[in-house]
KEKE-3310 file (N, C-alpha, C; in steps of 0.2 Angstrom, whole numbers, plus 5000, padded with zeros to 4 digits):
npx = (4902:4916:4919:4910:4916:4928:4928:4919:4931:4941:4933:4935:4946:4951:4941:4948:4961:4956:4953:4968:4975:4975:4979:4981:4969:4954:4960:4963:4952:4947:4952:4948:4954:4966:4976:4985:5000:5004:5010:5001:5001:5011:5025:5040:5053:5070:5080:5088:5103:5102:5099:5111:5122:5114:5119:5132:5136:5130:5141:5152:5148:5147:5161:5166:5163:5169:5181:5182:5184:5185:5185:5182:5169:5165:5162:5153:5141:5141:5139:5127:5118:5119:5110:5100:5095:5094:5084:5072:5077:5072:5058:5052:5056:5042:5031:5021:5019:5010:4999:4993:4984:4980:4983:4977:4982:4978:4978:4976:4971:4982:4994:5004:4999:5001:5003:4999:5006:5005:5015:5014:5026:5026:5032:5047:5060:5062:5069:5074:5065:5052:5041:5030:5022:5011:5024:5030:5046:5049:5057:5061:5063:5058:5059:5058:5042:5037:5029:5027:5029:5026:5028:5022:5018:5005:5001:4989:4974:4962:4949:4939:4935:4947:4952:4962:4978:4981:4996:5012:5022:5038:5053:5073:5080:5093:5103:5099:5098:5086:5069:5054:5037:5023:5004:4995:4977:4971:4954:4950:4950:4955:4952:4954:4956:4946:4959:4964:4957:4968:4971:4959:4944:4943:4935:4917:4917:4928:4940:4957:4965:4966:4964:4970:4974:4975:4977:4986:4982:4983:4989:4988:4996:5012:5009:5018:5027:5020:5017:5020:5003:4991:4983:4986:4991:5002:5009:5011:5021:5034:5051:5063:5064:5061:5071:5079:5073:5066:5056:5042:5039:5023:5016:5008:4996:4992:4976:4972:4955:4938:4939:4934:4919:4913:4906:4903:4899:4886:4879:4881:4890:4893:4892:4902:4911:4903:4915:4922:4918:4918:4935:4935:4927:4935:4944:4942:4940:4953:4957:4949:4953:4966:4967:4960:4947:4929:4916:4903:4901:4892:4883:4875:4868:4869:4874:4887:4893:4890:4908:4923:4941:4952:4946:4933:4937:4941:4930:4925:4931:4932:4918:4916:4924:4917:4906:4893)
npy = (4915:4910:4917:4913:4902:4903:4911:4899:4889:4898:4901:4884:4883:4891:4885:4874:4879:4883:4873:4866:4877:4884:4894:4904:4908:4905:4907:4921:4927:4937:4928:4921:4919:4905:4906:4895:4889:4878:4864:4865:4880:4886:4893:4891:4898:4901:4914:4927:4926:4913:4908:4912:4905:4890:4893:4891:4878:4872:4874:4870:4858:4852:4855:4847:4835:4835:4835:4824:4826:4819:4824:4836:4834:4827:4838:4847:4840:4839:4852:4855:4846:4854:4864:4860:4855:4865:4871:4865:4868:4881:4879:4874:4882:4890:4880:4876:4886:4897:4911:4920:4929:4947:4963:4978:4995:5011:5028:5041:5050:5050:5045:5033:5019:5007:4989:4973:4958:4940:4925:4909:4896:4883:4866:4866:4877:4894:4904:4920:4924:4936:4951:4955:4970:4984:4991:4990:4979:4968:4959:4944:4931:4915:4904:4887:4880:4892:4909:4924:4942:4953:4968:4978:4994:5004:5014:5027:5036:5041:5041:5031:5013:5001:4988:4976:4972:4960:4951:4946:4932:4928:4920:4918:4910:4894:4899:4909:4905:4901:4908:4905:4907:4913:4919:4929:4933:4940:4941:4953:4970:4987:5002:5018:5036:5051:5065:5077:5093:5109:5120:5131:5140:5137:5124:5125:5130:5126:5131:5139:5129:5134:5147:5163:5171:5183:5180:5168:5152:5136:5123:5131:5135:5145:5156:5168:5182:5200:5217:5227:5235:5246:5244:5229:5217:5217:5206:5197:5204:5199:5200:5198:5195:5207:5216:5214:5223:5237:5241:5238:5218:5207:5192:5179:5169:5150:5144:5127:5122:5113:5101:5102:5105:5098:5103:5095:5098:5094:5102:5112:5117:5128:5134:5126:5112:5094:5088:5095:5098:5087:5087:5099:5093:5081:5087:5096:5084:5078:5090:5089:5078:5078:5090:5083:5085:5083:5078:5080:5072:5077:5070:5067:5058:5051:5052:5054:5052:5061:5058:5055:5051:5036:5027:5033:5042:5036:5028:5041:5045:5035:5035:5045:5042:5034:5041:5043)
npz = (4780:4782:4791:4803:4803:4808:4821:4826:4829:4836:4847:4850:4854:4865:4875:4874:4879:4892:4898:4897:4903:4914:4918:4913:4908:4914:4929:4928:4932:4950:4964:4977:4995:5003:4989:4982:4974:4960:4949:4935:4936:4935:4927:4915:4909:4899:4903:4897:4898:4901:4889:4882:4889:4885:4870:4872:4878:4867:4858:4867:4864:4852:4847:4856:4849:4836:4839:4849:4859:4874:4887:4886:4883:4893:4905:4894:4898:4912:4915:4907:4915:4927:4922:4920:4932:4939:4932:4938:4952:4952:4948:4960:4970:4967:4967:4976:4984:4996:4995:5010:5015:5012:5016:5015:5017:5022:5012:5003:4990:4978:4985:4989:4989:5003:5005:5011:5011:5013:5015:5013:5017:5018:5016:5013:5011:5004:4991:4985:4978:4971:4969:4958:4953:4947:4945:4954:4965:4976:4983:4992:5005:5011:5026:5029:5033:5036:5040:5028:5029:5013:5008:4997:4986:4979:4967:4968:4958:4961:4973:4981:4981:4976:4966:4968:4958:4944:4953:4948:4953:4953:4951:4949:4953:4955:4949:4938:4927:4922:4921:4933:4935:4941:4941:4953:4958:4970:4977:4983:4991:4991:4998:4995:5000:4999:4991:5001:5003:4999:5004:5013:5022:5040:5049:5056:5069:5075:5085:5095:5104:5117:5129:5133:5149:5165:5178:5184:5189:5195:5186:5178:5159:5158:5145:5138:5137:5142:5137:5152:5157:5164:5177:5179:5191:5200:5204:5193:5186:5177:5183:5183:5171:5166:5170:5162:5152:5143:5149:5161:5163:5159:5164:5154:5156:5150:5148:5146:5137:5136:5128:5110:5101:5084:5071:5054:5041:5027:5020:5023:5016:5001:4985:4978:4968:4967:4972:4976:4988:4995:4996:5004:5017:5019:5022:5034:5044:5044:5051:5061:5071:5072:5082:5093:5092:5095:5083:5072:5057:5044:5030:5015:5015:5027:5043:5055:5070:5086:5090:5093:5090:5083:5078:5074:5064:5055:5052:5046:5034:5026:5022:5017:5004:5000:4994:4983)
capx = (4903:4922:4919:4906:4920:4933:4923:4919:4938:4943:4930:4936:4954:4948:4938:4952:4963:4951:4954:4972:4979:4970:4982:4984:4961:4950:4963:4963:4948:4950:4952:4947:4962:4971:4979:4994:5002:5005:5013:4997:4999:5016:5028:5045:5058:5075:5080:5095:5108:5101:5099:5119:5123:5117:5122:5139:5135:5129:5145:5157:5147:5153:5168:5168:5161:5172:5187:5184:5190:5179:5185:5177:5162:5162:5162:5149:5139:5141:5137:5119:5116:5118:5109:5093:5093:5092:5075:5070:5075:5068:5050:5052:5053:5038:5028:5019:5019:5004:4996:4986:4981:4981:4981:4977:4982:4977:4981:4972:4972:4988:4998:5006:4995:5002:4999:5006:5005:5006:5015:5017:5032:5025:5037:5055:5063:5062:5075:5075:5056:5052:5036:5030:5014:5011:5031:5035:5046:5051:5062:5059:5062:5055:5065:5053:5036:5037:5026:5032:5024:5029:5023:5021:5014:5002:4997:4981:4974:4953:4947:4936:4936:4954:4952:4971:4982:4985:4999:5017:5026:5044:5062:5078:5086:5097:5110:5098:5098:5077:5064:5050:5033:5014:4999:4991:4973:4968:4948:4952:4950:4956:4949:4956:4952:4948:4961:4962:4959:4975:4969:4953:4943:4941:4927:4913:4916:4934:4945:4962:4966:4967:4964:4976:4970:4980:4977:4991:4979:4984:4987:4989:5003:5014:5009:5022:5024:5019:5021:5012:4997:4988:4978:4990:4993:5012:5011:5012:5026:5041:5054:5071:5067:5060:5078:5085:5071:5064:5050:5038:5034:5018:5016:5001:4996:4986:4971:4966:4948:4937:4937:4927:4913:4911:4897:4909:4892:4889:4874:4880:4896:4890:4896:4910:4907:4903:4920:4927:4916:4921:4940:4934:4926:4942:4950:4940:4940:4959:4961:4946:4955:4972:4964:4956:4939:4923:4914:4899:4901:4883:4883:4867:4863:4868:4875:4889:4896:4895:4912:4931:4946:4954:4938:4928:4940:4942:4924:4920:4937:4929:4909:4918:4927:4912:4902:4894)
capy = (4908:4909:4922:4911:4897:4906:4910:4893:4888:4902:4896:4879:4885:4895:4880:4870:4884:4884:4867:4862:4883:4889:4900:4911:4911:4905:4911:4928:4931:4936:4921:4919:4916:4908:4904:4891:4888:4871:4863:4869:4887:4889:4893:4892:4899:4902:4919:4929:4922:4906:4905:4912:4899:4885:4892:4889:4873:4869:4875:4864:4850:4853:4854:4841:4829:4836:4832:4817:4827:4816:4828:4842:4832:4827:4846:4851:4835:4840:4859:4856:4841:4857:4870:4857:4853:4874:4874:4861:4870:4884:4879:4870:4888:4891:4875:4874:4891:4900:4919:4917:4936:4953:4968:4986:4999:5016:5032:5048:5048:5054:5044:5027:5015:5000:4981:4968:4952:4935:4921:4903:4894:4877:4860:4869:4885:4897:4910:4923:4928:4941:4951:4964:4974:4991:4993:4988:4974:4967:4953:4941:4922:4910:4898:4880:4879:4900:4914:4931:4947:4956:4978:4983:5000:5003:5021:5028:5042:5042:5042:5026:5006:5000:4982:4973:4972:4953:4952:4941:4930:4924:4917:4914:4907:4899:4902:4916:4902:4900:4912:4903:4916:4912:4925:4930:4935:4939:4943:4958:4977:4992:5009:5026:5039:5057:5070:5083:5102:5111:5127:5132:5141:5132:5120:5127:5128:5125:5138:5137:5124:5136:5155:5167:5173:5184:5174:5161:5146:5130:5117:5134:5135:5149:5158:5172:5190:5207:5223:5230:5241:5251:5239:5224:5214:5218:5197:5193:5205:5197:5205:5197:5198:5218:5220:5216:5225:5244:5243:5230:5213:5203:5186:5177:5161:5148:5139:5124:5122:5106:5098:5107:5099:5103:5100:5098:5100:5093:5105:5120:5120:5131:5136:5121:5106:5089:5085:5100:5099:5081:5086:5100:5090:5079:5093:5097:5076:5078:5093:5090:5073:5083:5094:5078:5087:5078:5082:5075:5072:5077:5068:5067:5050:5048:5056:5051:5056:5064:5055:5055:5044:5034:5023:5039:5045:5030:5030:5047:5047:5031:5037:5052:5039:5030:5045:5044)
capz = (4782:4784:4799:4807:4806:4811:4826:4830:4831:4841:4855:4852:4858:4870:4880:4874:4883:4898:4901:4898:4902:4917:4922:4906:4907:4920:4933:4926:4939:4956:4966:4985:4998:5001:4985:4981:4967:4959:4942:4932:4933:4934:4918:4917:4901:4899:4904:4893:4902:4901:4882:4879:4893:4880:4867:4873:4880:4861:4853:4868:4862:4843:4848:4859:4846:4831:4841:4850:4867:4881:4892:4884:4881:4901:4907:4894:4900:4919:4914:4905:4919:4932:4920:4920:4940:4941:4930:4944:4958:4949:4947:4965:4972:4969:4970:4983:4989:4995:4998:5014:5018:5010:5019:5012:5022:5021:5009:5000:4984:4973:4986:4987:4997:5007:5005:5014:5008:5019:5012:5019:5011:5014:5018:5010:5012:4995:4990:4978:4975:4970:4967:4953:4955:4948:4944:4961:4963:4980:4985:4998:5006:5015:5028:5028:5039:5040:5035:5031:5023:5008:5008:4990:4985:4974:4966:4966:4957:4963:4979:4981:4981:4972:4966:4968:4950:4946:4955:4946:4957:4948:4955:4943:4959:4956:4943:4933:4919:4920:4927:4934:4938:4942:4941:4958:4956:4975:4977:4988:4987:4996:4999:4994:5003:4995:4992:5006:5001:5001:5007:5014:5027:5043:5050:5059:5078:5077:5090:5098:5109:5125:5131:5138:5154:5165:5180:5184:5191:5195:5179:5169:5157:5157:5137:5137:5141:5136:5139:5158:5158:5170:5183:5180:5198:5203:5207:5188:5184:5180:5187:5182:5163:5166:5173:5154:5146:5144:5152:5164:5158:5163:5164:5152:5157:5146:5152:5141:5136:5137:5121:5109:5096:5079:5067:5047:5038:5020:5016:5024:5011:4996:4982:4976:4966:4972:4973:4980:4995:4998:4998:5011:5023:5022:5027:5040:5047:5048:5057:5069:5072:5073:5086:5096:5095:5096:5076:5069:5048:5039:5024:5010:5016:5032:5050:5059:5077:5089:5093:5091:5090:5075:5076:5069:5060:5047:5046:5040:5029:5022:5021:5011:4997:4996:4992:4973)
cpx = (4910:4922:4918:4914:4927:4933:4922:4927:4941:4940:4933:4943:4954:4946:4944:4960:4962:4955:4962:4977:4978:4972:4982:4974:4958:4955:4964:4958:4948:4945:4951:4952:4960:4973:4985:4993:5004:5007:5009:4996:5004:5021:5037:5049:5064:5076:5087:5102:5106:5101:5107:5121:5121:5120:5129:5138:5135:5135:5151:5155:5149:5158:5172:5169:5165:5179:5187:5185:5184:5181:5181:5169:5158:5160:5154:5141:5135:5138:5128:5114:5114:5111:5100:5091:5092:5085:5071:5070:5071:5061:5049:5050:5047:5030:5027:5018:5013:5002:4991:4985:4985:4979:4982:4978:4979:4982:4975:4977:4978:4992:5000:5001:4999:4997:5003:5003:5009:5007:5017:5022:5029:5030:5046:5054:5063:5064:5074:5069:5054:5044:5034:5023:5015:5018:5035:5037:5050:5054:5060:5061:5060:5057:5055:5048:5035:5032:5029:5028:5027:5025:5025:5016:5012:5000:4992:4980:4967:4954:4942:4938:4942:4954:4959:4973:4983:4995:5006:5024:5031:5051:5066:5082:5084:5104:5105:5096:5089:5073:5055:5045:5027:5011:4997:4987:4970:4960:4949:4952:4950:4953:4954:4954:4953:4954:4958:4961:4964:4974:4961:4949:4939:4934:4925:4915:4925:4938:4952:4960:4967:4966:4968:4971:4978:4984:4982:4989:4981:4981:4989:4995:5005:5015:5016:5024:5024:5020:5017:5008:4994:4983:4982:4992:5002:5013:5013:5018:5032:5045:5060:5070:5064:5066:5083:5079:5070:5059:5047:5036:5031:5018:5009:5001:4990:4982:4967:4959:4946:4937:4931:4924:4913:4907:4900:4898:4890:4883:4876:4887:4892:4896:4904:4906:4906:4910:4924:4923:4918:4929:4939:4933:4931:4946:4950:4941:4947:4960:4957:4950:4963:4972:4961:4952:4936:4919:4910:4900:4893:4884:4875:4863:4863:4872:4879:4892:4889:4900:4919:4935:4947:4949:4933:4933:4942:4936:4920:4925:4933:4920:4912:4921:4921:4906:4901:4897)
cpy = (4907:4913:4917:4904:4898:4907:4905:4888:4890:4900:4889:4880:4886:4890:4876:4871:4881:4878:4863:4870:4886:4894:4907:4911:4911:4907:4919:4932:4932:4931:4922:4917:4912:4903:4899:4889:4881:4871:4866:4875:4891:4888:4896:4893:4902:4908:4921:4925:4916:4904:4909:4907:4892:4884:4891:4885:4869:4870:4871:4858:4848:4851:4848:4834:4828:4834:4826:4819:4825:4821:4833:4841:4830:4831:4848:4845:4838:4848:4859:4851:4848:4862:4866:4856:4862:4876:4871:4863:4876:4885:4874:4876:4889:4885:4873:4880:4895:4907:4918:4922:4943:4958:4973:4988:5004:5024:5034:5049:5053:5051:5035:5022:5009:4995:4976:4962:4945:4929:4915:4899:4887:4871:4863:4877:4887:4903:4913:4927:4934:4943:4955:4965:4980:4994:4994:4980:4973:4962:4950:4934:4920:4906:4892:4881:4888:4901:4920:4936:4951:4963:4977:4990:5002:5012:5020:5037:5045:5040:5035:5018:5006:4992:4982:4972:4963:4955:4945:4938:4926:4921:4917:4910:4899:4899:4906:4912:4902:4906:4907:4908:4910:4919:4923:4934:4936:4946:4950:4967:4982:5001:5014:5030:5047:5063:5076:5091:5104:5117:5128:5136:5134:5129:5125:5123:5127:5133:5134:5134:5127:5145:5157:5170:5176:5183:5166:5156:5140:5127:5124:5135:5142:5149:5161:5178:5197:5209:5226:5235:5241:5245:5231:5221:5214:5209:5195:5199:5201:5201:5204:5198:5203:5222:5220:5220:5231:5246:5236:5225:5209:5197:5184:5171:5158:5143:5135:5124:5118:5106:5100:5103:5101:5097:5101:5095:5097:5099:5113:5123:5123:5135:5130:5117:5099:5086:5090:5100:5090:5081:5092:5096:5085:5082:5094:5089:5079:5082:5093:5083:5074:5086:5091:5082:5081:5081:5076:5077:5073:5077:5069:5062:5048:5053:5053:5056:5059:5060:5059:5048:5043:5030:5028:5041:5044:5030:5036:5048:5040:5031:5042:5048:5035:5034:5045:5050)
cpz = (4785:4791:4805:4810:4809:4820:4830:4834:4837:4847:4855:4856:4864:4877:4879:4882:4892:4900:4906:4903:4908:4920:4918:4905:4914:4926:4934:4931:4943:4961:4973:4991:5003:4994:4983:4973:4967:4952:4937:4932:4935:4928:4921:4909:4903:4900:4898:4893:4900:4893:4878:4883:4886:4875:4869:4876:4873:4858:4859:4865:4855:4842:4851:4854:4840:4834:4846:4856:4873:4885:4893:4884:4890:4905:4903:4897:4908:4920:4913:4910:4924:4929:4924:4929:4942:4938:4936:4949:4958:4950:4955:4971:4973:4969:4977:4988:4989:4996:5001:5017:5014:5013:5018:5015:5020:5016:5004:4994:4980:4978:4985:4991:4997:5007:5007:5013:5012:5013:5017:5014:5011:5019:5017:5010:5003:4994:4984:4975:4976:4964:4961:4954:4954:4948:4952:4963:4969:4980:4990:4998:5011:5017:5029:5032:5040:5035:5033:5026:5021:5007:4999:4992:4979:4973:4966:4962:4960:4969:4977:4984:4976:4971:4967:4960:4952:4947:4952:4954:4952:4955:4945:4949:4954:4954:4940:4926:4917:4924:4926:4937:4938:4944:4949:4959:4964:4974:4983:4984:4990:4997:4999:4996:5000:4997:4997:5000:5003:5006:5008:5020:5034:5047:5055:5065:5081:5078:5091:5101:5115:5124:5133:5142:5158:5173:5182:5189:5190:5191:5174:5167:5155:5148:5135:5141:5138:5140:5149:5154:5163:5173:5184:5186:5198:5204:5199:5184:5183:5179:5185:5175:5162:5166:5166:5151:5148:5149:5158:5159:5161:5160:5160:5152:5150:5149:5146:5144:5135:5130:5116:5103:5089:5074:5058:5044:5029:5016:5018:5018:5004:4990:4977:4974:4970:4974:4976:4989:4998:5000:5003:5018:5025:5025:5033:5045:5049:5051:5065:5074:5076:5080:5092:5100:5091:5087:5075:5062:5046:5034:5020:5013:5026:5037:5054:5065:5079:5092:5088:5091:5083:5074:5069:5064:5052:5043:5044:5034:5024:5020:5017:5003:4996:4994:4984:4972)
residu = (UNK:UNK:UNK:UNK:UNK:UNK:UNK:UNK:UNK:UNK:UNK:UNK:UNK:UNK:UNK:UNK:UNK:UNK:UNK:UNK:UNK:UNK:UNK:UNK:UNK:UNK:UNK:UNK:UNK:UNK:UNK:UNK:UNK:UNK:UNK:UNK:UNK:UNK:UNK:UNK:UNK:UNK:UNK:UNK:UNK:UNK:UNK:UNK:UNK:UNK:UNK:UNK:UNK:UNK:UNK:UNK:UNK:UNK:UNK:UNK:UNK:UNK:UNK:UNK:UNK:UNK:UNK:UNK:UNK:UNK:UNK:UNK:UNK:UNK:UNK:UNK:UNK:UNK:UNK:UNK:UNK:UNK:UNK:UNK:UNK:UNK:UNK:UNK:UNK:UNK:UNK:UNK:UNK:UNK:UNK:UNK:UNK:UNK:UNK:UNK:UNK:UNK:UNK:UNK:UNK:UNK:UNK:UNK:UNK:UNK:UNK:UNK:UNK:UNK:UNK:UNK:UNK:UNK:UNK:UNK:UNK:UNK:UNK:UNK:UNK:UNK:UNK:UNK:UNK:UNK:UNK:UNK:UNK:UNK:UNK:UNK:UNK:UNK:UNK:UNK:UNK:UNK:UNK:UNK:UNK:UNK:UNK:UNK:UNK:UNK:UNK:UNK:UNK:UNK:UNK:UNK:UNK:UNK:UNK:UNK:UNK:UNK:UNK:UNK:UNK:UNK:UNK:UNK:UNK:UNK:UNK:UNK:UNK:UNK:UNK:UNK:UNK:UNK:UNK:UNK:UNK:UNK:UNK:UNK:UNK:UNK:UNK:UNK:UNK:UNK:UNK:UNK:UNK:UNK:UNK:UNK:UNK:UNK:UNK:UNK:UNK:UNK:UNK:UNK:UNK:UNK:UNK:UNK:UNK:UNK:UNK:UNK:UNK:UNK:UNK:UNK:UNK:UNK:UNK:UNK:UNK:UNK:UNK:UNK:UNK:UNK:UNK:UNK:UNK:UNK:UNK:UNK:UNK:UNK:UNK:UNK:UNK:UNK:UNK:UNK:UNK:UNK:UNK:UNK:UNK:UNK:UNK:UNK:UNK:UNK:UNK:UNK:UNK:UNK:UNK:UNK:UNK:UNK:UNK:UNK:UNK:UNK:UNK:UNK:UNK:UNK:UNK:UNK:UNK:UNK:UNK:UNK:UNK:UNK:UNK:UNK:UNK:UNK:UNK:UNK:UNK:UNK:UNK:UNK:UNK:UNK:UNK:UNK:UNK:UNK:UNK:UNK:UNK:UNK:UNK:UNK:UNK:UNK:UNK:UNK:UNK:UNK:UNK:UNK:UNK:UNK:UNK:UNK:UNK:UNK:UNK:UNK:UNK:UNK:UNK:UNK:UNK:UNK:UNK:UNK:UNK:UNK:UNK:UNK)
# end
């Protein structure tokens, strides 16, 4: 009976909560952008500084009043006058400021990923803001009527989808005596792409970029030079660095090759777990991409390319992190 009514309290708080608190519940879920913050779901408390600041404001007033010294009393007067007009610029900073675009960037997993955050300041300029996420804690301001974007980076450890962390917006601007903060809950979610393979044989179909031939034809690049042998054309000798060495030396040109195709396979890999064959065929995406060959990905489900470019190249890194 006490349980059940126990029970019934704690929801009443909760809804009471809900109602009067909605930054500390119903904000908790991610929100739609863009976001602005207002007096109901920002919070403001005294910082360290700010509560030995009174208390020394509480102990001139003692004193002031113990002796009679208006002087003393007009100072701490003037002092606690200023501290209070700082909670205010305080929570004014962030009043009224909004988050009007998030953008993930790209990063494989175990690295840092980029995000850049679009803020509009609003009617007044706001100094001092500062963001925390993930133990990253940026600074930035805003001059009146401007936007400006703020990068944080965020770890990853998996390969996948990465919801956003609610993200704290604060200031102590600006004496340090108050810090004023709000939750930011943006409905947004970025994509991890799998860890590459460190080592590995490489993708089917993948060659050098060019032949040696011994041939020096218009457009080919000068390879190097060996040593001569018997049948060798007297034209591709060269002559001036034979004259510093032992013997003849022949010229080897290199003749690129058209762009070549490769087929990174999801069924011909054997032998690996399903995860080890996903950080293969990343391997393989970035060196065919490396290489600007043409590469079709053969996935379980589906088949992309025959193409290239960074267009292809996101969507096979990103068909591979969203692989179960």
């Amino acid at each position: 009976m006490a349980a059940t009514a126990l029970r019934s309290l704690l929801s009443q708080a909760y809804a009471r909560a809900e109602r009067r608190l909605p930054a500390l519940t119903r904000l908790k879920a991610p929100e739609p952008l863009p976001i602005a913050l207002h007096r109901r779901r920002i919070y403001i408390v005294p910082t360290r500084f700010g509560l030995g600041f009174g208390a020394i404001l509480a102990t001139m007033l003692l004193g002031a009043l113990n002796y009679t010294n208006n002087a003393a009393l007009l100072l701490t007067c003037l002092l606690a006058a200023a501290a209070f007009n700082s909670m205010l610029l305080a929570f004014r900073a962030l009043d009224g400021l909004s988050l009007r675009t998030v953008r993930p960037g790209h990063a494989f997993a175990g690295e840092a990923l980029p995000v850049d955050l679009g803020f509009a300041a609003g009617g007044r300029a706001r100094a001092g803001l500062r963001i925390d996420a993930a133990g990253a804690a940026p600074c930035f301001a805003i001059e009146a009527n401007a936007e400006t974007d703020v990068r944080i980076e965020l770890p990853t450890d998996t390969r996948g989808p990465l919801p956003l962390p609610r993200l704290r917006v604060s200031t102590t601007w600006p004496f340090g005596l108050f810090r004023a903060w709000s939750w930011l809950s943006p409905d947004t979610r970025a994509l991890v792409y799998p860890r590459p393979e460190a080592h590995g044989p490489a993708a089917p179909g993948a060659d050098s970029d060019g032949e040696r031939v011994q041939g020096g034809a218009a457009g080919d690049a000068l390879a190097g030079l060996r040593e001569y042998r018997a049948g060798d054309p007297l034209k591709l000798v060269a002559w001036k660095a034979s004259a510093r060495h032992a013997g003849l030396l022949v010229k080897e040109f290199e003749r690129p090759r058209d762009r070549d195709e490769r087929r990174l396979d999801w069924h011909a890999i054997r032998g690996l777990s399903h995860e080890a064959r996903i950080a293969r065929l990343t391997r393989w995406v970035i060196e065919a991409h490396a290489a600007n060959a043409r590469w079709t990905l053969v996935l379980p489900a589906e088949t992309l390319g025959p193409d290239a470019g960074v267009g292809h190249y996101h969507r096979c890194l990103a068909a591979l992190a969203l692989l179960p």
